[in-house]
Chimera marker file (.cmm) of the C-alpha trace (Angstrom):
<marker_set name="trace">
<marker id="1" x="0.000" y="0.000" z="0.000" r="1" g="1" b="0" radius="0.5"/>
<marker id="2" x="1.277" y="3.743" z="-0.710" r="1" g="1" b="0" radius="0.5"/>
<marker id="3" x="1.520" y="5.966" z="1.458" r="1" g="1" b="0" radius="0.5"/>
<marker id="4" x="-0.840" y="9.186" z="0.105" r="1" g="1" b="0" radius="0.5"/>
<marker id="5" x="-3.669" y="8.671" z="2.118" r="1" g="1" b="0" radius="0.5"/>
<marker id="6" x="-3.168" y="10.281" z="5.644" r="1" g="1" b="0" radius="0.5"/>
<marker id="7" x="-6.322" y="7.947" z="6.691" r="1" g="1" b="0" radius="0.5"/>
<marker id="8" x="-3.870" y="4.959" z="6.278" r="1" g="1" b="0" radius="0.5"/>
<marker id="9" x="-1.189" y="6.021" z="8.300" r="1" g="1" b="0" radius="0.5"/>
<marker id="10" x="-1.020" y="6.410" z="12.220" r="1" g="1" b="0" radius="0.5"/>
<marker id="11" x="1.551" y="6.065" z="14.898" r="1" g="1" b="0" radius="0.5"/>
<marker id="12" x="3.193" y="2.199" z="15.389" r="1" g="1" b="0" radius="0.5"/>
<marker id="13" x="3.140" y="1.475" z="11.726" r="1" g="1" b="0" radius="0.5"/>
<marker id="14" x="6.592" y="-0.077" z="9.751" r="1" g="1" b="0" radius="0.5"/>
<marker id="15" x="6.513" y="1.838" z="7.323" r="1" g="1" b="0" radius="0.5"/>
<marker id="16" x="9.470" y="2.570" z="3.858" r="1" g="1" b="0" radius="0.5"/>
<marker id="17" x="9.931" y="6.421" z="3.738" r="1" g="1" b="0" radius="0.5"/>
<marker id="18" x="12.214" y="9.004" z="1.454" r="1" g="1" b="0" radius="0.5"/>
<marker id="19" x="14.404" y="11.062" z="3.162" r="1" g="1" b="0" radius="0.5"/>
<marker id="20" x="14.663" y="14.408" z="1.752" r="1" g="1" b="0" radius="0.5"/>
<marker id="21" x="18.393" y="14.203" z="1.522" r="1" g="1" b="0" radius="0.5"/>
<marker id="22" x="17.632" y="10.166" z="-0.321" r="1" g="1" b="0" radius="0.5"/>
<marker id="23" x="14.806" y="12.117" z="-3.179" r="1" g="1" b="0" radius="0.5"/>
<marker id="24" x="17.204" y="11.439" z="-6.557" r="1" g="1" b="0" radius="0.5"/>
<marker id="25" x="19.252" y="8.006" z="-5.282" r="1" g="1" b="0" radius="0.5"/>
<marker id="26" x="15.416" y="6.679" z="-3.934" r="1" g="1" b="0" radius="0.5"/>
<marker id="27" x="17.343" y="5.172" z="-0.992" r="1" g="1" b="0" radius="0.5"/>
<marker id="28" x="14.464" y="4.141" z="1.177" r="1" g="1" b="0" radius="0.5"/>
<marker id="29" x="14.202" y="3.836" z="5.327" r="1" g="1" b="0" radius="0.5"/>
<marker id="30" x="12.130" y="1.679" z="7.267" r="1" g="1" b="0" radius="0.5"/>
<marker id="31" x="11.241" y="2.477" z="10.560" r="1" g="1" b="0" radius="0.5"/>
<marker id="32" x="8.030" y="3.047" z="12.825" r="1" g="1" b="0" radius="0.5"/>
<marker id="33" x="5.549" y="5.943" z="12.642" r="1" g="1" b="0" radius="0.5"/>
<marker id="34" x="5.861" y="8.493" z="15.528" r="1" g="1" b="0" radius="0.5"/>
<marker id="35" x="4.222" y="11.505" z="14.459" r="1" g="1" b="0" radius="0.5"/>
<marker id="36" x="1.902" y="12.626" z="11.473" r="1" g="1" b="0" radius="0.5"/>
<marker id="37" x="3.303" y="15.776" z="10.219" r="1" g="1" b="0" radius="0.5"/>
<marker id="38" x="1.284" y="16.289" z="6.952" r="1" g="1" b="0" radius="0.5"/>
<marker id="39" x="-2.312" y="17.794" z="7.913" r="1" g="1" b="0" radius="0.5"/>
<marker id="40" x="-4.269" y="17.383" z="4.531" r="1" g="1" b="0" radius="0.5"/>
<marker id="41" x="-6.178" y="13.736" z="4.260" r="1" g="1" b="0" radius="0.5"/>
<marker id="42" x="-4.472" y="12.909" z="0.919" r="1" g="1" b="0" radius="0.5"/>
<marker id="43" x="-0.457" y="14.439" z="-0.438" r="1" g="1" b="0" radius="0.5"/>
<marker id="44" x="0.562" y="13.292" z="-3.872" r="1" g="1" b="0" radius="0.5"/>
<marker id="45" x="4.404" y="12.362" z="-3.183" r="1" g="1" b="0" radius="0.5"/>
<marker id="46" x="3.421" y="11.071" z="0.528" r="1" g="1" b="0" radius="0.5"/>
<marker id="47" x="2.602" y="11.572" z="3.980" r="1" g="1" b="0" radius="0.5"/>
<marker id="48" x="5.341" y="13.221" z="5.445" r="1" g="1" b="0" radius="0.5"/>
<marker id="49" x="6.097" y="11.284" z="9.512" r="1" g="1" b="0" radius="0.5"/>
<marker id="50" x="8.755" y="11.037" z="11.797" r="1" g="1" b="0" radius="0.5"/>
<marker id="51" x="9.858" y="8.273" z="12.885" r="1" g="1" b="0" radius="0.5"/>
<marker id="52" x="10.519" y="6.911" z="16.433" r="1" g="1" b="0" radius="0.5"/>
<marker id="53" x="14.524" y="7.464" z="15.837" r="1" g="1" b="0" radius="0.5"/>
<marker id="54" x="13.662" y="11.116" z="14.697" r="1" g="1" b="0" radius="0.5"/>
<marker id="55" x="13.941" y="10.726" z="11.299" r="1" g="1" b="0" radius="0.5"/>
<marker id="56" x="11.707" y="12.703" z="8.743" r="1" g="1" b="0" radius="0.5"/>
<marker id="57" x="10.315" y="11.400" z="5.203" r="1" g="1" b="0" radius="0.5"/>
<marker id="58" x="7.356" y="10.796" z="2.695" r="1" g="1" b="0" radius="0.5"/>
<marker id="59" x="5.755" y="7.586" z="3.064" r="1" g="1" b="0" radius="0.5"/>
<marker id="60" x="6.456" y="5.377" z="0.049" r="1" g="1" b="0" radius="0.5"/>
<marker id="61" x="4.742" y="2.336" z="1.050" r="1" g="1" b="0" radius="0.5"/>
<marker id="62" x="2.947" y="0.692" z="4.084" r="1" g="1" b="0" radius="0.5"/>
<marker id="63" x="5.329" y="-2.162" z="5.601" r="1" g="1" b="0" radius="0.5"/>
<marker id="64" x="3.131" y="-3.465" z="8.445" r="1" g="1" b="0" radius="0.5"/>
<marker id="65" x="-0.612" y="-3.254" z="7.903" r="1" g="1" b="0" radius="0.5"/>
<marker id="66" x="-0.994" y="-4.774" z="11.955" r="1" g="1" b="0" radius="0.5"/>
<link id1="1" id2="2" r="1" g="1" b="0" radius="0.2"/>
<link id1="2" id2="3" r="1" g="1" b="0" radius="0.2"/>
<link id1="3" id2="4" r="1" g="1" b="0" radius="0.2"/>
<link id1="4" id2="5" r="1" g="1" b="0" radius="0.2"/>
<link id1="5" id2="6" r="1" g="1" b="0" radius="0.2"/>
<link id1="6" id2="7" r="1" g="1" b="0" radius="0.2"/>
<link id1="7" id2="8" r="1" g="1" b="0" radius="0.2"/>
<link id1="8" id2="9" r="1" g="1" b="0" radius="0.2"/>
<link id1="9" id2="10" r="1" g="1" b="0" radius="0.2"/>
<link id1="10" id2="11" r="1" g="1" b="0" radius="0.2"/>
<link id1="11" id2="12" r="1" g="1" b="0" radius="0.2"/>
<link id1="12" id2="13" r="1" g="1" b="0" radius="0.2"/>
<link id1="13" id2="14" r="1" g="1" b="0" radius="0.2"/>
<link id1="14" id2="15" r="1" g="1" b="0" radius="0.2"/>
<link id1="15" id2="16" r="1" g="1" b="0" radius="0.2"/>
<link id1="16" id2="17" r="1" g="1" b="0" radius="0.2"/>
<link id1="17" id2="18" r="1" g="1" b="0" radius="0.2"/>
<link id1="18" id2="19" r="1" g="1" b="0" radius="0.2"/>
<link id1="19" id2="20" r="1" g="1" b="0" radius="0.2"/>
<link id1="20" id2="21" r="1" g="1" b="0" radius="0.2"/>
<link id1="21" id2="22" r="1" g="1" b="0" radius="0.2"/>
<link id1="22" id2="23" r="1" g="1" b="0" radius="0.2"/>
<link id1="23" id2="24" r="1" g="1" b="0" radius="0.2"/>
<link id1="24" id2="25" r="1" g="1" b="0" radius="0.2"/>
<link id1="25" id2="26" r="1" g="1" b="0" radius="0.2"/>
<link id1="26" id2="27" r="1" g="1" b="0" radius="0.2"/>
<link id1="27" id2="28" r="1" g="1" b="0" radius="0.2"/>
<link id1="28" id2="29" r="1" g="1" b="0" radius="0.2"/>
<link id1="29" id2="30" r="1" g="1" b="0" radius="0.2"/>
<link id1="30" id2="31" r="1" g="1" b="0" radius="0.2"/>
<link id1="31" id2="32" r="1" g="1" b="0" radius="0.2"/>
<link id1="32" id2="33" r="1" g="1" b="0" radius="0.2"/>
<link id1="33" id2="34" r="1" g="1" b="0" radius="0.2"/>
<link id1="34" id2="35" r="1" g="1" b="0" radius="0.2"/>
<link id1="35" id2="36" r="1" g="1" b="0" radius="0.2"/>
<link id1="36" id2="37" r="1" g="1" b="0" radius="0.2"/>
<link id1="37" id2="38" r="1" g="1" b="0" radius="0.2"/>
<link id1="38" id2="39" r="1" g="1" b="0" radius="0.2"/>
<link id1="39" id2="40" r="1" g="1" b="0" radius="0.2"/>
<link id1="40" id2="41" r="1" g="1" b="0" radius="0.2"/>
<link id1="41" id2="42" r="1" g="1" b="0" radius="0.2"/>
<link id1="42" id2="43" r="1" g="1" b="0" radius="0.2"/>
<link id1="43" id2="44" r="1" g="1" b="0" radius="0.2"/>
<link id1="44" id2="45" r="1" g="1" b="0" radius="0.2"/>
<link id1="45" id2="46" r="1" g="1" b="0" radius="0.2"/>
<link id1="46" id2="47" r="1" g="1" b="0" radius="0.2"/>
<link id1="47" id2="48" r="1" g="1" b="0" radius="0.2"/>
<link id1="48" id2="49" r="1" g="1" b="0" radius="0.2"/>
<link id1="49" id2="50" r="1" g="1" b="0" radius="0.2"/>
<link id1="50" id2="51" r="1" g="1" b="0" radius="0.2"/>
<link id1="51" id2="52" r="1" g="1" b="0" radius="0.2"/>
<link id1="52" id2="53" r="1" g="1" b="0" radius="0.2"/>
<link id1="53" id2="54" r="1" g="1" b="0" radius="0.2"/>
<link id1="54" id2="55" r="1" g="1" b="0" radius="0.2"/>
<link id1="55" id2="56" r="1" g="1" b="0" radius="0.2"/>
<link id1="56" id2="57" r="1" g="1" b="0" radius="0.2"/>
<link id1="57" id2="58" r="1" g="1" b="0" radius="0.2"/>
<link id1="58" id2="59" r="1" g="1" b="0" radius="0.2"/>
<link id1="59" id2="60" r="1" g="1" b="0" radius="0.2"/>
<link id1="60" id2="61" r="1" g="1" b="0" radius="0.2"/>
<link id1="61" id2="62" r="1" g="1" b="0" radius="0.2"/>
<link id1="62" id2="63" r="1" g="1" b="0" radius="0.2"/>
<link id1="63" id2="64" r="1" g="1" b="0" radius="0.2"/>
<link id1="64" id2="65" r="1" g="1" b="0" radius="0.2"/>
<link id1="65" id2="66" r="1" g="1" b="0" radius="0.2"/>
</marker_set>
């Protein structure tokens, strides 16, 4: 699953994300969802989180549904 939809996303999810610094190699990171920081229900390059070890990216796709 992608990551657009904000409705999809919440705190506790493994989730593959972009790091702004990773945006032309596509290097991905997996962690766990901490915080929401994107406030609009649907973002076309991803829900932007930060994850448990403080790192910020776009959700590129849902690890862990639970």
């Amino acid at each position: 699953m992608n990551g657009q939809n904000r409705s999809d996303i919440y705190p506790g999810l493994e989730v593959d994300i972009i790091l702004k610094k990773d945006q032309r190699s596509g290097k991905r990171t997996r962690g766990i969802v901490k915080d929401l920081l994107t406030s609009s229900a649907y973002h076309s390059r991803g829900i932007k989180v930060r994850l448990e070890d403080g790192q910020v990216g776009r959700v590129i796709e849902i690890v862990d549904e639970g």
